[in-house]
PyMOL commands that place a pseudoatom at each C-alpha (Angstrom):
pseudoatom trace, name=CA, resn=UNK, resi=1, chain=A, elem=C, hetatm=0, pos=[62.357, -26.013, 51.861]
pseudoatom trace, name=CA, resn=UNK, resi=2, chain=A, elem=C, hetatm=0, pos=[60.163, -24.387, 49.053]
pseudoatom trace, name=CA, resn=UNK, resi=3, chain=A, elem=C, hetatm=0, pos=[61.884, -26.748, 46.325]
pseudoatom trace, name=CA, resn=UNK, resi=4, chain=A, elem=C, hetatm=0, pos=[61.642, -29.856, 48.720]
pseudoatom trace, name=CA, resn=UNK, resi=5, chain=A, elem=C, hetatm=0, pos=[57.756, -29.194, 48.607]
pseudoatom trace, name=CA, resn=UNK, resi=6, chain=A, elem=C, hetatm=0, pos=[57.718, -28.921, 45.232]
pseudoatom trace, name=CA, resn=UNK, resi=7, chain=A, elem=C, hetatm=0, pos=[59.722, -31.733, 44.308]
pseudoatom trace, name=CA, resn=UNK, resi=8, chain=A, elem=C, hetatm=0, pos=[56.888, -33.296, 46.301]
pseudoatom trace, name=CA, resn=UNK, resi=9, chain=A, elem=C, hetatm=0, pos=[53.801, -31.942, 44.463]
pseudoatom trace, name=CA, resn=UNK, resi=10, chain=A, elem=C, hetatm=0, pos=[55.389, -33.162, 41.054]
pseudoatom trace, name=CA, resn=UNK, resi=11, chain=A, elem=C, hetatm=0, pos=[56.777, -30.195, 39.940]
pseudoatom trace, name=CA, resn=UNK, resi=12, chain=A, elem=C, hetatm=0, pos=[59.915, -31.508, 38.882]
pseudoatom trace, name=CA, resn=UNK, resi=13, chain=A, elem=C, hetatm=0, pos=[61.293, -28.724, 36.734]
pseudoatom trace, name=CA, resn=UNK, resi=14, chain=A, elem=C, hetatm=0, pos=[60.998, -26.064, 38.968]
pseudoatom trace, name=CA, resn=UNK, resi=15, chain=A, elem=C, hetatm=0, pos=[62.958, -28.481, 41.624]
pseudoatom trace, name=CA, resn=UNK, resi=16, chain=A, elem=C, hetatm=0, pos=[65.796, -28.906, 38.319]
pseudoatom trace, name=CA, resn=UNK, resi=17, chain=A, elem=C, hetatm=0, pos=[66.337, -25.309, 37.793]
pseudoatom trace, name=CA, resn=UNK, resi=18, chain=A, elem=C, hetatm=0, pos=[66.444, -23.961, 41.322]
pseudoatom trace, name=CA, resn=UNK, resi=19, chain=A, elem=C, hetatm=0, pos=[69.127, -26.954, 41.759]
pseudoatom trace, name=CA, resn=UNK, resi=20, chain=A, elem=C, hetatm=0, pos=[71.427, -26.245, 38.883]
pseudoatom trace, name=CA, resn=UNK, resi=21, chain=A, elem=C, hetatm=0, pos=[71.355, -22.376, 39.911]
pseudoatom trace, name=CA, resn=UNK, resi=22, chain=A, elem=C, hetatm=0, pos=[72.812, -23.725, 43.710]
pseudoatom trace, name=CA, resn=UNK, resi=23, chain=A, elem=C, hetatm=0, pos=[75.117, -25.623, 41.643]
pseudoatom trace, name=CA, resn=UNK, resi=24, chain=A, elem=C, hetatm=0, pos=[75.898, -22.770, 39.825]
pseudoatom trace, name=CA, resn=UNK, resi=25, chain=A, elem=C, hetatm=0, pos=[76.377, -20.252, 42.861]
pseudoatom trace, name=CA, resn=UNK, resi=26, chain=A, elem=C, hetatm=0, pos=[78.435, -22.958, 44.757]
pseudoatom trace, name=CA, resn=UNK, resi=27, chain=A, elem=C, hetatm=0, pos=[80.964, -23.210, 41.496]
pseudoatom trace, name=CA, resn=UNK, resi=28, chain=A, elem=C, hetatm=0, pos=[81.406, -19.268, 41.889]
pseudoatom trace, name=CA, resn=UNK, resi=29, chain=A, elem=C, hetatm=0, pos=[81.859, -18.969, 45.303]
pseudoatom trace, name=CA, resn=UNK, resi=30, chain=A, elem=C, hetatm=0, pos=[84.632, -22.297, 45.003]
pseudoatom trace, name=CA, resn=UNK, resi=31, chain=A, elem=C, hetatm=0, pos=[86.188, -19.829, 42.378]
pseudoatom trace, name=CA, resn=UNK, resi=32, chain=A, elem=C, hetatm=0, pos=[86.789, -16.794, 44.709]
pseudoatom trace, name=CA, resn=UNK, resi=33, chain=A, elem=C, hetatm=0, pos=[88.280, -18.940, 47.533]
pseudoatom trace, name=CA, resn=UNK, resi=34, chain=A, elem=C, hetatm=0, pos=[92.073, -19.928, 48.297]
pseudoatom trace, name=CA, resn=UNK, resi=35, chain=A, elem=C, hetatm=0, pos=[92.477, -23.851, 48.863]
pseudoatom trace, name=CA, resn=UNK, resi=36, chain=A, elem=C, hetatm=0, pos=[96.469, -23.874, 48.934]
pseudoatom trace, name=CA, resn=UNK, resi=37, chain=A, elem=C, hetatm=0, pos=[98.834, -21.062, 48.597]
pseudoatom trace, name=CA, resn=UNK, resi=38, chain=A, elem=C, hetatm=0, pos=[102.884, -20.799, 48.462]
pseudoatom trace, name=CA, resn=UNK, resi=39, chain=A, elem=C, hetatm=0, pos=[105.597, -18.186, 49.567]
pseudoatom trace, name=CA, resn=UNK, resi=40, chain=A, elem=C, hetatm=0, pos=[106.002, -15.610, 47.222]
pseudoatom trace, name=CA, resn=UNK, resi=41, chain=A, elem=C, hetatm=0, pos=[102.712, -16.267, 45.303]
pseudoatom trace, name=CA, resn=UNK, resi=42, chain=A, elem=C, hetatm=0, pos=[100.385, -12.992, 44.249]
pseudoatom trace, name=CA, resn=UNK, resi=43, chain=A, elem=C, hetatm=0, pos=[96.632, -13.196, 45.647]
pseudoatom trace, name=CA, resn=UNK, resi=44, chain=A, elem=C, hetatm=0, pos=[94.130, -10.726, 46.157]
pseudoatom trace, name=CA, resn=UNK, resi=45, chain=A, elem=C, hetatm=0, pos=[93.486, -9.067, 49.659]
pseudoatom trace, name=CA, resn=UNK, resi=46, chain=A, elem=C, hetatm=0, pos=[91.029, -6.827, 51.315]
pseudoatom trace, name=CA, resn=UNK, resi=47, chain=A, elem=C, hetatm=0, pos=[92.842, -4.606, 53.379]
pseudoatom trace, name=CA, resn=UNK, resi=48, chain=A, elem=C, hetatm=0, pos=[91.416, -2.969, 56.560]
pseudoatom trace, name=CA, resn=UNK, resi=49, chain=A, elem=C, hetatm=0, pos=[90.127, -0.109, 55.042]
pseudoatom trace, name=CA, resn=UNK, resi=50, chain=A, elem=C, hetatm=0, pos=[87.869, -2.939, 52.962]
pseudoatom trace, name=CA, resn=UNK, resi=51, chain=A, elem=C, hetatm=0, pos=[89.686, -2.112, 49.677]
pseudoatom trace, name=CA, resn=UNK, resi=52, chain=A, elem=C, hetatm=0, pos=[91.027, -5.014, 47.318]
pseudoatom trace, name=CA, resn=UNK, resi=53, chain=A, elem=C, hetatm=0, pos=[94.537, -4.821, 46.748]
pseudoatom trace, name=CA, resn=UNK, resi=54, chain=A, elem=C, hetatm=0, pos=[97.477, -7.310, 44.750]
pseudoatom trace, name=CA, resn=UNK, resi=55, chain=A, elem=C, hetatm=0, pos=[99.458, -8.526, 47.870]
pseudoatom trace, name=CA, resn=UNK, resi=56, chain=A, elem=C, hetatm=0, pos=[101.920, -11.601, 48.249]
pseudoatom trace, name=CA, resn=UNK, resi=57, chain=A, elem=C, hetatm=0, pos=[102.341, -14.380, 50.134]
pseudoatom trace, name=CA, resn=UNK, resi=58, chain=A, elem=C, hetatm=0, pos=[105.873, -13.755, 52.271]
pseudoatom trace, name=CA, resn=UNK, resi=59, chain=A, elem=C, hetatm=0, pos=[105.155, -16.780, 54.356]
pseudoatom trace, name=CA, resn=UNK, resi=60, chain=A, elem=C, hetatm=0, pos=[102.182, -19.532, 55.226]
pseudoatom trace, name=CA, resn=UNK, resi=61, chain=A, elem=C, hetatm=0, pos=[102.075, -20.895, 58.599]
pseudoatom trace, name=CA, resn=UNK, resi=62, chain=A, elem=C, hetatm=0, pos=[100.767, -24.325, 58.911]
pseudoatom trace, name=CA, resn=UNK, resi=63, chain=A, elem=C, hetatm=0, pos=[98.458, -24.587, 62.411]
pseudoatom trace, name=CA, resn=UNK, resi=64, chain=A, elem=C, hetatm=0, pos=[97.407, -27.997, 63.466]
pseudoatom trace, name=CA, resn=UNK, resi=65, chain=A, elem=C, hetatm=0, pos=[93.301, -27.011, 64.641]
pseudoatom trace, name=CA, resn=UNK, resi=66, chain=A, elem=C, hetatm=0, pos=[92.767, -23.944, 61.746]
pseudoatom trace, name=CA, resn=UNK, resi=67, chain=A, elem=C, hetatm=0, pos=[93.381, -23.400, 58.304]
pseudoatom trace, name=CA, resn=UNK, resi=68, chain=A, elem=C, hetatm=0, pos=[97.116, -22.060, 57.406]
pseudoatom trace, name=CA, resn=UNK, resi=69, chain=A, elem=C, hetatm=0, pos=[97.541, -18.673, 58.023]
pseudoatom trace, name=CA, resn=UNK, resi=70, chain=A, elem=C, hetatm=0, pos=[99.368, -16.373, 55.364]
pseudoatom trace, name=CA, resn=UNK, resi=71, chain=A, elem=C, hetatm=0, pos=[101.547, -13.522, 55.973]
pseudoatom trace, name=CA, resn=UNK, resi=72, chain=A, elem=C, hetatm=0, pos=[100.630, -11.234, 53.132]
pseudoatom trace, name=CA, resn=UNK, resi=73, chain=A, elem=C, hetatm=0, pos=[102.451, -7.700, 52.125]
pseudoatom trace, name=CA, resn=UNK, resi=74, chain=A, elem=C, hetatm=0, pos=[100.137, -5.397, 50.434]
pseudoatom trace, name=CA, resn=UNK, resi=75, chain=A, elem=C, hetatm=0, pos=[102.042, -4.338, 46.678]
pseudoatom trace, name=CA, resn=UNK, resi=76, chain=A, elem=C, hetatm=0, pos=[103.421, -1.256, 46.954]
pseudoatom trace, name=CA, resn=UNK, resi=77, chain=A, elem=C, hetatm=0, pos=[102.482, -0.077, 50.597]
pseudoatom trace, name=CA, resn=UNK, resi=78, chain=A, elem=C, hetatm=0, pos=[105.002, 0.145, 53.328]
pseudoatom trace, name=CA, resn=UNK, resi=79, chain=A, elem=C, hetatm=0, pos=[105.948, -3.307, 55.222]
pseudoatom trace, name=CA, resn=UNK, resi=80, chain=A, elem=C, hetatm=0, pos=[104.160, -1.740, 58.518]
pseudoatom trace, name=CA, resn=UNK, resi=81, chain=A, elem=C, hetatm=0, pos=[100.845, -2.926, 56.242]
pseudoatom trace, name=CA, resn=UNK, resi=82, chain=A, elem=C, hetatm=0, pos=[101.110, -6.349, 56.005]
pseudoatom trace, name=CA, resn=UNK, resi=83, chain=A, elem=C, hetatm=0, pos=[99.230, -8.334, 58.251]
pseudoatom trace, name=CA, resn=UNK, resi=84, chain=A, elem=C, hetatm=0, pos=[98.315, -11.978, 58.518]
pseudoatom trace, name=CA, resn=UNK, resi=85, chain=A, elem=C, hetatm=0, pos=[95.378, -13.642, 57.737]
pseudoatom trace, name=CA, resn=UNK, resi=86, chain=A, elem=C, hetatm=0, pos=[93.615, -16.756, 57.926]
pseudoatom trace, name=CA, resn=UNK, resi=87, chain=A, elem=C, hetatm=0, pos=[93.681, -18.505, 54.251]
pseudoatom trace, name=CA, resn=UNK, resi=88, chain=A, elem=C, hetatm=0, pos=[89.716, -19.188, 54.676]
pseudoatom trace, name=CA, resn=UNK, resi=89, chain=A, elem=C, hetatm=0, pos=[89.212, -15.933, 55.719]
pseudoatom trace, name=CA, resn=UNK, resi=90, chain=A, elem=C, hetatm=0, pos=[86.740, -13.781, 53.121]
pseudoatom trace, name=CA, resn=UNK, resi=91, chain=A, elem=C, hetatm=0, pos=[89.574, -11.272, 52.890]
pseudoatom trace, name=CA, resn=UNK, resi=92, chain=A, elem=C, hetatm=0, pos=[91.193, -12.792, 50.202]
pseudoatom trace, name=CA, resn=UNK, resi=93, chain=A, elem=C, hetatm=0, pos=[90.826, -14.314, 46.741]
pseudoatom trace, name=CA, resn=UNK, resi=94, chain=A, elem=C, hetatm=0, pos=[92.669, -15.911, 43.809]
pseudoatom trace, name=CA, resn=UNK, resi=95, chain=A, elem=C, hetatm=0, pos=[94.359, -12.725, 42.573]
pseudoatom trace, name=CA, resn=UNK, resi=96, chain=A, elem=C, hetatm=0, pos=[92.476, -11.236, 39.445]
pseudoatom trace, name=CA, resn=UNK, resi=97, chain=A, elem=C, hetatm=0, pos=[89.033, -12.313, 40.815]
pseudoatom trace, name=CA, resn=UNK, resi=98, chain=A, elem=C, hetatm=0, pos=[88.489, -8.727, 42.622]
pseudoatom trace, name=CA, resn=UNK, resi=99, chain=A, elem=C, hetatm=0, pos=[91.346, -6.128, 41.409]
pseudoatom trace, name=CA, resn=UNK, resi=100, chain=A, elem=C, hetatm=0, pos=[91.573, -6.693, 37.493]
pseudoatom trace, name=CA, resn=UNK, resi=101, chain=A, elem=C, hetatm=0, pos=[88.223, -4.731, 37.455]
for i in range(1, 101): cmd.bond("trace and resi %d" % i, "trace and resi %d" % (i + 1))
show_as sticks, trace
zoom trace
């Protein structure tokens, strides 16, 4: 709203930057979400203990009113772990974007 009212005044440049930084921040958070996934593919998930972990994709449910929903198994944890999740859910990520740190 502060931009809008400056794009108003005439101050054009402050309007410019303040809209290439939300481009910016909107190209990073596309980066750390999942659009499509297969079977056996390696992503990143936050488990329930809110720790990122490698898991993989055993198997992605298609549902006709939500997103698909993965069944993930956590690398190197016991199968009672793995849990599904929704693929828009903020518990997972492209794998690399939160465990090669």
């Amino acid at each position: 709203m502060i931009a809008y009212g400056k794009k108003q005044e005439g101050d054009i440049s402050d309007y410019q930057r303040w809209n290439e930084r939300m481009q910016a921040y909107n190209k990073w958070v596309k980066s750390h979400c999942i659009e499509s996934v297969k079977p056996g593919e390696k992503i990143d998930a936050c488990d329930t203990e809110y720790i990122w972990c490698k898991a993989t994709v055993e198997m992605v449910i298609k549902t006709g009113n939500r997103k698909d929903l993965l069944y993930i198994h956590y690398e190197g944890w016991n199968r009672k772990y793995d849990e599904y999740i929704y693929i828009d859910s903020h518990r997972v990520a492209p794998l690399g974007v939160y465990t090669s740190r």
